[in-house]
C-alpha positions as CSV (number, residue, x, y, z in Angstrom):
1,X,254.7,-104.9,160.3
2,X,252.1,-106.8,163.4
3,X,249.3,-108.9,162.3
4,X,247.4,-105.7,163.5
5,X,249.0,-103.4,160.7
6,X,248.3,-106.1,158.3
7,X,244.5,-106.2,159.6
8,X,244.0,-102.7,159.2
9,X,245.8,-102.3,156.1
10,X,243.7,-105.0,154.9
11,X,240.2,-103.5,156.2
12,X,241.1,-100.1,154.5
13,X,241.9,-101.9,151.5
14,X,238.6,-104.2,151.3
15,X,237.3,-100.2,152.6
16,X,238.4,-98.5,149.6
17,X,237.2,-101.5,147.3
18,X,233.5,-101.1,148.5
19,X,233.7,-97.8,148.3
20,X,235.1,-97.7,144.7
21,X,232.4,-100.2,143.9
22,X,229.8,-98.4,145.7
23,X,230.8,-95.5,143.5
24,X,230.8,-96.9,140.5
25,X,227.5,-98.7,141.3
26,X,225.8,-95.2,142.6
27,X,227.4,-93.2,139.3
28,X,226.0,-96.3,136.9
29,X,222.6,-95.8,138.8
30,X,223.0,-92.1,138.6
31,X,223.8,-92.0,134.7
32,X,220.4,-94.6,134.4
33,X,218.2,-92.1,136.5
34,X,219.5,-89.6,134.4
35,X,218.8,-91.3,130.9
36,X,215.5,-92.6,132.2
37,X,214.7,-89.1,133.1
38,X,215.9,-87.5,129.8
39,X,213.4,-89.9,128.1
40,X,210.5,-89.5,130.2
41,X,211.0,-85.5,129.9
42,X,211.4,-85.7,126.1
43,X,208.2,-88.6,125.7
44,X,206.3,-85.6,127.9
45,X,207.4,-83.2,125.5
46,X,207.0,-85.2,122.4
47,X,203.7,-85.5,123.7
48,X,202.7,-82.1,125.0
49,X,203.9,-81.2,120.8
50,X,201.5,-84.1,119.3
51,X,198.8,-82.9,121.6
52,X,199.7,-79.1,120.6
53,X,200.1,-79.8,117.2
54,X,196.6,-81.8,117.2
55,X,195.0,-78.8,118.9
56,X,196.9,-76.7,116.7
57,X,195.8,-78.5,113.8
58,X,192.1,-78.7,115.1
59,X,191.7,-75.1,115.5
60,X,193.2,-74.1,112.2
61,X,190.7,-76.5,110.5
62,X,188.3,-75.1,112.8
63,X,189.2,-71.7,111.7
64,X,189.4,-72.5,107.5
65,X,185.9,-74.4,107.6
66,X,184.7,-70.9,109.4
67,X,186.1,-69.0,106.5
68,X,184.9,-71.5,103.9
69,X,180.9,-71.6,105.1
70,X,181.5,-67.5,105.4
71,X,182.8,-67.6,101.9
72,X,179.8,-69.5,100.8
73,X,177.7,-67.8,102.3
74,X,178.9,-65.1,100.3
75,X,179.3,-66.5,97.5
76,X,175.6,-67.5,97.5
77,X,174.6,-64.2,98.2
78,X,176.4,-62.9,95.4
79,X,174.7,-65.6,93.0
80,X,171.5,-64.6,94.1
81,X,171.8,-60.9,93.8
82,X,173.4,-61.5,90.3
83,X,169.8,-64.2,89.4
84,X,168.0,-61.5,90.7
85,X,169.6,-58.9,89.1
86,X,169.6,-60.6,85.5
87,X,165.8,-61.6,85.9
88,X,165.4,-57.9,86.3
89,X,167.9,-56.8,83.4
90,X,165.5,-59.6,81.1
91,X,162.0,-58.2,82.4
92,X,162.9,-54.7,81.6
93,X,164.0,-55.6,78.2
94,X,160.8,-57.5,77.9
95,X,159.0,-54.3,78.8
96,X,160.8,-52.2,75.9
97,X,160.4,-55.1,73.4
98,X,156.5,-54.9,74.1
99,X,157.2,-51.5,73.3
100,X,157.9,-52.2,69.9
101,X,154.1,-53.1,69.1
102,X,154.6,-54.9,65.3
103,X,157.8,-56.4,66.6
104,X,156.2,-58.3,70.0
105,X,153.2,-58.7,68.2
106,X,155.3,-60.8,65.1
107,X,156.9,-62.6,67.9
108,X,153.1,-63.9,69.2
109,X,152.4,-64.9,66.2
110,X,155.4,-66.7,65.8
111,X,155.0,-68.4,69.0
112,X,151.6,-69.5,68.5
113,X,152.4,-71.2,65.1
114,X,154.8,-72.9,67.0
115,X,152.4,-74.0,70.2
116,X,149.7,-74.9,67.5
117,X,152.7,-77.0,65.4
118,X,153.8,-78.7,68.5
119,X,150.4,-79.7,70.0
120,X,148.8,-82.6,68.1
121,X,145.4,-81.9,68.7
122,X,142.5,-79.5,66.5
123,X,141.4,-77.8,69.2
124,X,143.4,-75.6,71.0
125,X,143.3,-72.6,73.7
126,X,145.7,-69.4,73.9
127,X,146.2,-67.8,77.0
128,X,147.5,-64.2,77.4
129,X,147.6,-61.4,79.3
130,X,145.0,-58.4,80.3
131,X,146.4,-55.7,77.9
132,X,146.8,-57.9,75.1
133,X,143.5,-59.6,74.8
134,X,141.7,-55.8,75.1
135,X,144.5,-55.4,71.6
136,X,143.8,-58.8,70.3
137,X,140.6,-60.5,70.8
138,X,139.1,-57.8,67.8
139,X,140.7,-59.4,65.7
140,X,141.8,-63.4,66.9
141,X,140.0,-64.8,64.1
142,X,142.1,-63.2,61.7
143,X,145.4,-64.4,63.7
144,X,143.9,-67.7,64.5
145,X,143.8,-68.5,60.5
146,X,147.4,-67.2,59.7
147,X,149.0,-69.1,62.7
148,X,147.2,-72.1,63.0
149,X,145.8,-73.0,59.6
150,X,143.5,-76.3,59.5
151,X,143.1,-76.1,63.4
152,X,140.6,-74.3,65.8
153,X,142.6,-71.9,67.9
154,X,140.3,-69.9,70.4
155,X,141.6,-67.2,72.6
156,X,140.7,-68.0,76.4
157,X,137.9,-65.6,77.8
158,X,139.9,-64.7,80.9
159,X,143.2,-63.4,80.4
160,X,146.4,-65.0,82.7
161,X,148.7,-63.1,84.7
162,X,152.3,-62.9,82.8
163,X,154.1,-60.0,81.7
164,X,154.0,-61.1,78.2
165,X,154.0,-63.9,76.0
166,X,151.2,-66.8,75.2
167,X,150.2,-70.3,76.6
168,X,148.6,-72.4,74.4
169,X,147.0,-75.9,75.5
170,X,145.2,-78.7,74.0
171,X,141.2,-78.2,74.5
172,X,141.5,-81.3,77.1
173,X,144.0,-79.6,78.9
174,X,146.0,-82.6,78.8
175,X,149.2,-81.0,76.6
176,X,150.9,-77.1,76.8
177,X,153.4,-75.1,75.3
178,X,154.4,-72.0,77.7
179,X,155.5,-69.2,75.5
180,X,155.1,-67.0,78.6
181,X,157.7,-64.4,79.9
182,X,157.7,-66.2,83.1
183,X,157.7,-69.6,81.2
184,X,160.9,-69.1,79.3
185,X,162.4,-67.6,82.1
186,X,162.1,-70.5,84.2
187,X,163.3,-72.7,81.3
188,X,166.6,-70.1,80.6
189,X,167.0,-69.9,84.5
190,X,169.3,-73.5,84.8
191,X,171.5,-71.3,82.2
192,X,171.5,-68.1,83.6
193,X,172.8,-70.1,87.3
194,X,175.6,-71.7,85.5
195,X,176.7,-68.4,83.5
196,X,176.7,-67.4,86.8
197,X,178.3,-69.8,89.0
198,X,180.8,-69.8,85.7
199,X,182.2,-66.3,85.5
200,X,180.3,-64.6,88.7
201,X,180.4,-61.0,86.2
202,X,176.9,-59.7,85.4
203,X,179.1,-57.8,82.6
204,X,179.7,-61.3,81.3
205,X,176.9,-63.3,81.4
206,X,175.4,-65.1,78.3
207,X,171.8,-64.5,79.3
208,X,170.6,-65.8,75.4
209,X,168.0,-64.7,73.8
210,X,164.5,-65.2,76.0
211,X,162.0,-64.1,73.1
212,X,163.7,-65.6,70.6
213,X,163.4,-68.3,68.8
């Protein structure tokens, strides 16, 4: 073999070394393009999930406090109609216990003993309504004696507007038991809301006993 043969042999030798290098250098940076792109394509998607998910997650939350305020709403409407509807039930059995003339008119009695009892004063005004004064003014001083012994009790001149019941106050005005329809349904009303809000059943509401004692 010439020094030229050896040259050549040599060049395509060094040739085949570059090229093997060149190779390995272009598949190393091929495999690292590759990776790098594999990780940028699944940060992207990571990403496009977190930002789905977070929408996602918005609009469901969106969508339950929707549903929530709408059942709410309801919910209040129902309470209210049940209120209004057990107000109702309690005036109309007001109306048929006025009926029931020696019964309502025992109950009175009973509630201005306890006015006049309460009130620490010796003069003292009842309040009550149109139809009952025409029935009971004939004869207040005969009630006023039995129900408030030892103490002045006069019957206002005016009558109020209530359904039933009495109001009685001190003569300065300064001290009064409501014994009023509408009185004692404003006191029983906190428990009518939470027999409510309890059991949301007009069937099974504790509505007590408003002319009671």
């Amino acid at each position: 073999m010439n020094q030229v043969q050896e040259l050549e042999q040599a060049i395509l030798a060094r040739a085949e070394r570059l090229a093997g290098e060149y190779r390995e250098r272009a598949q190393r940076s091929r495999d690292g393009i590759l990776r790098d792109s594999a990780e940028r394509l699944r940060l992207r998607e990571e990403r496009e999930e977190a930002i789905a998910k977070s929408l996602g997650d918005r609009s469901f939350r969106r969508q339950v406090q929707a549903s929530e305020l709408k059942m709410q709403s309801h919910l209040d409407r129902v309470r209210w109609n049940l209120l209004t509807d057990v107000e109702q039930r309690l005036r109309e059995r007001m109306e048929r216990f006025m009926g029931d003339e020696p019964s309502y008119h025992r109950a009175l009695n009973a509630f201005l003993a306890h006015a006049a009892k309460q009130i620490e004063a010796d003069e003292l005004t009842a309040e009550i309504n149109a139809q009952d004064h025409r029935k009971l003014a004939p004869r207040w001083d005969e009630i006023s004696a039995e129900v408030a012994p030892g103490k002045t009790l006069r019957l206002a001149p005016e009558p109020i507007d209530c359904l039933g019941g009495v109001r009685v106050t001190s003569a300065d005005g300064r001290i009064r038991v409501d014994h009023s329809f509408e009185g004692r349904l404003e006191r029983l009303r906190d428990r009518i809301q939470q027999a409510i809000l309890e059991k949301l059943l007009p069937g099974g509401l504790d509505t007590g006993n408003l002319f009671g004692g």
